[in-house]
N, C-alpha and C positions, 0 to 999 in steps of 0.2 A: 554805678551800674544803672544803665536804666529801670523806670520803673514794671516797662512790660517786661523786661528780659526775668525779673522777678517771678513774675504771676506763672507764667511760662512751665518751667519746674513745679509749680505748685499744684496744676490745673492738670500736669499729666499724673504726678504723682496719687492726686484724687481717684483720677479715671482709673487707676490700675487697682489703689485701693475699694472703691464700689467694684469693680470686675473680680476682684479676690474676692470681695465679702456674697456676691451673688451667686458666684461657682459654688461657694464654700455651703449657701443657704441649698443649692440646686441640690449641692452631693448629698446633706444632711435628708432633706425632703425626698429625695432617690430610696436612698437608705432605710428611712421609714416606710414608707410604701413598698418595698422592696420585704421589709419584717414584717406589714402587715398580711404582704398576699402571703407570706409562707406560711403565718400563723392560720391559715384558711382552707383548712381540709375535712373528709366527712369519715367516718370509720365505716365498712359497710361487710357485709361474713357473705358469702358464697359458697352455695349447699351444692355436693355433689353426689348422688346415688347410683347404685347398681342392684339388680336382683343377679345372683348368678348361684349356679347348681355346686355343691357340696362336692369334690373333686376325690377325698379319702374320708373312707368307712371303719371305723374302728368298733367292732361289736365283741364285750367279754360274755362268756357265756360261762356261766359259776354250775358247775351239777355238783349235789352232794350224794353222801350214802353215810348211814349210820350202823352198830353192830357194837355188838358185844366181844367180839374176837377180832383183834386187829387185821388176822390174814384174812378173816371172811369181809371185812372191809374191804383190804384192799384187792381182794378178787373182786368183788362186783362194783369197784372203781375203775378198774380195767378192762369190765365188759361195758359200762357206761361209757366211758370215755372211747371207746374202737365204734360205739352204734352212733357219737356222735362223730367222729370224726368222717365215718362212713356218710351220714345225712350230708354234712358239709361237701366232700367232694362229690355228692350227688346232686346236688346242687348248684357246680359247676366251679367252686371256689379250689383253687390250686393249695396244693401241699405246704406252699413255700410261702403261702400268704397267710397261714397258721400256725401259730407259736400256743407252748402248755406250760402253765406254773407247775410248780413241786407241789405235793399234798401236803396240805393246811390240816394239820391232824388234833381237836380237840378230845381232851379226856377229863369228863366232867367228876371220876374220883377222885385225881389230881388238882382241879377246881374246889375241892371240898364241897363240892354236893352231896346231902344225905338226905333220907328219910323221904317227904312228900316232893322235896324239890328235887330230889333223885329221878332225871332222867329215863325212860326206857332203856334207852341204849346206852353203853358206856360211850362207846367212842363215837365221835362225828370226824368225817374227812371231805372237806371242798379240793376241787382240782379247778381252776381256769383256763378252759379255751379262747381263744384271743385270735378275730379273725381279724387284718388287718390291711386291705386293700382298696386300690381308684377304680375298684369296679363297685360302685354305689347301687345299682340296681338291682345287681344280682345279691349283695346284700339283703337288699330289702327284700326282694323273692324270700330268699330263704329263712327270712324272721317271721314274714306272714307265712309260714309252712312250719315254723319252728313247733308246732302242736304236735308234731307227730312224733318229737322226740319222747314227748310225755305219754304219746300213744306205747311206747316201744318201753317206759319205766326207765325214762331218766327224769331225773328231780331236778328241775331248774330252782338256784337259789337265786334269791334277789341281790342285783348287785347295789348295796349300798355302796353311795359316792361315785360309780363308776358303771355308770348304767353308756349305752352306744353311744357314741359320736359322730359325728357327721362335719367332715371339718372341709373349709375352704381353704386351699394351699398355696394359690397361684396370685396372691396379692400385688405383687411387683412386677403383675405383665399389665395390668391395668389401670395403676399407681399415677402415670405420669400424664393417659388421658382424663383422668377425674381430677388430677389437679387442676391442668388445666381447662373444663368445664367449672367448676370452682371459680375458678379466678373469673372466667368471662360472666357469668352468675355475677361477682361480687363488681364487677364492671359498670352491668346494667341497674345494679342497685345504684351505684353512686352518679352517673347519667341518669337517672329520676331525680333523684335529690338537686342535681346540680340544676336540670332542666326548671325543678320546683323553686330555685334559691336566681335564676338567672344570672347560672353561671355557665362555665363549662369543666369538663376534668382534664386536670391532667395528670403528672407525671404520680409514680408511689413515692408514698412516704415514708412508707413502712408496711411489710408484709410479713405475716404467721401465720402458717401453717396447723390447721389442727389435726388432732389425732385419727388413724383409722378404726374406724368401728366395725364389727362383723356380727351380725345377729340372725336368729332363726327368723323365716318371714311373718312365722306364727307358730304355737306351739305345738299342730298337729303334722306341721312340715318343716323339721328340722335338719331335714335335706335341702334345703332351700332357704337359699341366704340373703341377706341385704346387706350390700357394701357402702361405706357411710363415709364423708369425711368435710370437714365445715372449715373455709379458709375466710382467716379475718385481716381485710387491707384498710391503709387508709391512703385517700387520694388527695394529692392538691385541688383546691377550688381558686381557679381562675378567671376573670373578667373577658367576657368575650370581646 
């Protein structure tokens, strides 16, 4: 065989070998660069708030009366509790938005009280009025007017653990515009950062949601709420 017809096969078989090994170097170096920009992203939380009005009113109102004879007890339980239900629908609050506990009857004989720690009265009886309605306002009227109950000789007790509420109810009607405020929030953080780093952003990497908060705006307006919620993304950084 000749000697060119040799070299021939040799010289192509090279060419194809360097054209495999340089595709092969390309894919390798794609590859890497390809791991590098994923690995290049910023974490960045986007705050979303709201003030909004206290929608249901939950006010207990505990009166007591004490006595040595249980039926004289609960006679002038029964005129306390009609002067106050009286105040209430004068005040504009409906029938149906008013519920009453059973009397809470303590007997400080049965207590084993004697001697100096013996009581005046044997018996004490609490009863709880429980006004429960989305008319907030007229609540409040009638708490700032609640003095005249006492004008009239009903005993307000204190309600431990379970003093008025004022609660926000309508969470999920405005859920989905504070998320997204949130997110475009956590957007422009990561557009600074990327601006700062001369990059640009892009696609998410990963997104959590955080919790909703609901708080008084302060502690002398606890009809008045702030609605809270912090979304934490993180975004690709890409090379413009």
């Amino acid at each position: 065989m000749p000697k060119n017809d040799k070299i021939t096969p040799a010289v192509i078989l090279g060419a194809l070998l360097a054209a495999g090994i340089a595709f092969a170097g390309y894919c390798i170096g794609d590859a890497l660069l390809t791991a590098r920009t994923a690995s290049r992203y910023v974490t960045v939380k986007g705050l979303a708030e709201r003030n909004v009005p206290a929608d249901l009113a939950v006010w207990p109102i505990t009166i007591t009366e004490t006595g040595n004879a249980l039926s004289d007890v609960q006679k002038r339980l029964d005129e306390v509790r009609d002067i106050t239900r009286a105040f209430l629908g004068d005040a504009g609050l409906a029938a149906d938005t008013i519920s009453e506990s059973p009397p809470r009857i303590t007997d400080y004989y049965a207590q084993g009280y004697t001697g100096r720690d013996m009581p005046q009265n044997r018996y004490k009886a609490d009863i709880t009025i429980t006004v429960r309605t989305p008319d907030v306002e007229r609540v409040k009227r009638a708490m700032e007017a609640s003095g005249t109950l006492v004008k009239r000789g009903v005993v307000l007790a204190d309600n431990y653990g379970s003093g008025t509420e004022f609660l926000f109810t309508q969470l999920n009607t405005i859920k989905p515009a504070m998320i997204a405020e949130a997110t475009q929030n956590a957007r422009k953080a990561a557009e600074q950062f990327a601006r700062d780093s001369g990059s640009i952003v892009g696609s998410i990497r990963r997104a959590q949601q955080g919790l909703f908060t609901i708080r008084d705006r302060d502690i002398n307006s606890p009809d008045l709420k702030i609605v809270r919620v912090v979304t934490t993304i993180e975004y690709f950084l890409v090379s413009p």
